[in-house]
C-alpha positions in Angstrom: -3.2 8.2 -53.3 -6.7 7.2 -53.4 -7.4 3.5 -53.7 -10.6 2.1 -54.8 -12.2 -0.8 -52.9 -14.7 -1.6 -55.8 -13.8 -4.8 -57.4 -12.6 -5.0 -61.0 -14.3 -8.9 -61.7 -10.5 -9.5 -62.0 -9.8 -12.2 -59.6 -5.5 -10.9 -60.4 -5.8 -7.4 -59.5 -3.4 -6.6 -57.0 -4.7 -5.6 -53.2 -5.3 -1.8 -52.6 -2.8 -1.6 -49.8 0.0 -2.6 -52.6 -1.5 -0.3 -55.1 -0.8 2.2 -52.9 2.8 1.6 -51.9 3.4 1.1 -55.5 1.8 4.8 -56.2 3.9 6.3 -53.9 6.9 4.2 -54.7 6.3 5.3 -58.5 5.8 9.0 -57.1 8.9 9.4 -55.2 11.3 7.6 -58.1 9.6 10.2 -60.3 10.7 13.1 -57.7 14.1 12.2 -57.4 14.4 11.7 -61.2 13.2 15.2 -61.9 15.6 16.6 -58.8 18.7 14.8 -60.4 18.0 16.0 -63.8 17.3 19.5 -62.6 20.2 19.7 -60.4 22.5 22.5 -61.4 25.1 25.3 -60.6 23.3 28.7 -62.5 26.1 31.0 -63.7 25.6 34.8 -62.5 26.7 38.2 -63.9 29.3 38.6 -60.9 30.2 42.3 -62.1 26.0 43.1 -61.7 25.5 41.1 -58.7 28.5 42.8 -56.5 27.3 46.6 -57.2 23.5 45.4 -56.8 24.3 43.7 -53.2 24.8 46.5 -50.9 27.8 46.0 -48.2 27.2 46.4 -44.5 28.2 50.3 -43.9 27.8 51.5 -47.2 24.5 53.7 -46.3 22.3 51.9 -49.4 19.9 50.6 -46.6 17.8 53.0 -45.6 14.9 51.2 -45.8 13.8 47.1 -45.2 13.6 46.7 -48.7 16.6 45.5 -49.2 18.6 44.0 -46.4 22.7 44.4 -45.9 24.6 41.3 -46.6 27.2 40.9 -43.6 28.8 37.8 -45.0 28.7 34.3 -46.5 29.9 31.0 -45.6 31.1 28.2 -48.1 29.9 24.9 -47.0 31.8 21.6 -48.3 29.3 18.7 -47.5 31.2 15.1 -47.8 30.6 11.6 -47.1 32.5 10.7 -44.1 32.8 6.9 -44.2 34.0 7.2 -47.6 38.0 7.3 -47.7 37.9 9.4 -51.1 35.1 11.6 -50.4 37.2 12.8 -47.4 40.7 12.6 -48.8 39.2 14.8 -52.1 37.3 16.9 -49.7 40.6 18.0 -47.3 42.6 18.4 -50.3 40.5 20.9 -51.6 40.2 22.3 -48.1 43.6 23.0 -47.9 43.9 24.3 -51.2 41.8 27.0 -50.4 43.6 27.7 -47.3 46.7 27.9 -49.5 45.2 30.1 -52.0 43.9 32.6 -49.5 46.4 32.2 -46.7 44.3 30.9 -44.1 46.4 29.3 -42.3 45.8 29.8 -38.4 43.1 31.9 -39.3 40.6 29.6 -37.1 37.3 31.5 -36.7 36.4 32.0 -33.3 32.8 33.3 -34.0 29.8 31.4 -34.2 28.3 30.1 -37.2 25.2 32.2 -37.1 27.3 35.4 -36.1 27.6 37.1 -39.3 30.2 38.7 -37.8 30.1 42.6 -40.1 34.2 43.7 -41.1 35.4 40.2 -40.1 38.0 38.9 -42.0 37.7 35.2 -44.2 38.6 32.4 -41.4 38.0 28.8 -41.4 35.8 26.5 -39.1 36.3 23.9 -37.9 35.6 20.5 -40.0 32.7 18.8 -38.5 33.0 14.9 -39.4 29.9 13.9 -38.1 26.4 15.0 -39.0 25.7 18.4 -37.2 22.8 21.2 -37.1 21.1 21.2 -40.6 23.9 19.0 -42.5 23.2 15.2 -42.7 27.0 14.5 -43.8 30.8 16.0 -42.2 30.8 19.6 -43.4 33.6 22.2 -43.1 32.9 26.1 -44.4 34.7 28.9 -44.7 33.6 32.5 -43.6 33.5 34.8 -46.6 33.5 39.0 -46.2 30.9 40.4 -49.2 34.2 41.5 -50.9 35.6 38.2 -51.1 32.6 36.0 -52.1 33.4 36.5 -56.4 37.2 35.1 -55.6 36.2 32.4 -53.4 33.4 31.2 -54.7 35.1 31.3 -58.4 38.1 29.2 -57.1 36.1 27.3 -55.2 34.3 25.9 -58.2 36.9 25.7 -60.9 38.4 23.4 -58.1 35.4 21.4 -56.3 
């Protein structure tokens, strides 16, 4: 913000170091505003996306313009010193390790392995901020051919 120092001849007008915290107050309101309003889930063509994404081994990269897709994760961020936020957030966690038959299917990769032909397994919950995430966090390792399923369920159900 740029803040004149000339005076106005008004003895009320409010110091430039306030001006400018009220600027930027006024800026970042106006920011968040906009991000909440423009905060939605965009609905895809599933059908065009899956034969459009090539899967690791099935020969459609030859070249670097288009690069394989190994796998995805789903990422459940909740707020953990909220007793509902993590109650709501294992219940759906188990849910989907119902629906899929998860259970004792732990992944013992890393994270940033994406692991090509590994099957769906589920990391551990992390209930404290870690790497990128500000909030607990659990995800699930998702195969190319699973990602339609899981990420359907997943939001029919969040």
């Amino acid at each position: 913000a740029v803040v004149s120092t000339q005076s106005t001849g008004n003895s009320r007008s409010k110091p430039p170091i306030l001006v400018s915290y009220l600027t930027m107050i006024s800026v970042i309101l106006s920011a968040l505003l906009v991000a909440c309003f423009n905060a939605h889930y965009h609905i895809h063509d599933w059908n065009s996306m899956k034969n459009s994404l090539p899967v690791a081994g099935s020969g459609k990269n030859e070249s670097c313009d288009y690069a394989e897709v190994y796998s995805y994760h789903i990422h459940l961020l909740f707020w953990q010193n909220n007793a509902n936020h993590t109650a709501s957030a294992m219940a759906l966690r188990d849910g989907f390790i119902e629906k899929f038959n998860l259970y004792n299917k732990n992944c013992t990769i890393s994270p940033a392995d994406p692991a090509p032909g590994h099957e769906m397994c589920v990391f551990e919950v992390n209930f404290d901020p870690a790497g990128p995430f500000t909030t607990a966090q659990y995800a699930f390792f998702i195969p190319p051919q699973q990602l339609q399923e899981t990420s359907a369920w997943m939001l029919q159900h969040r």
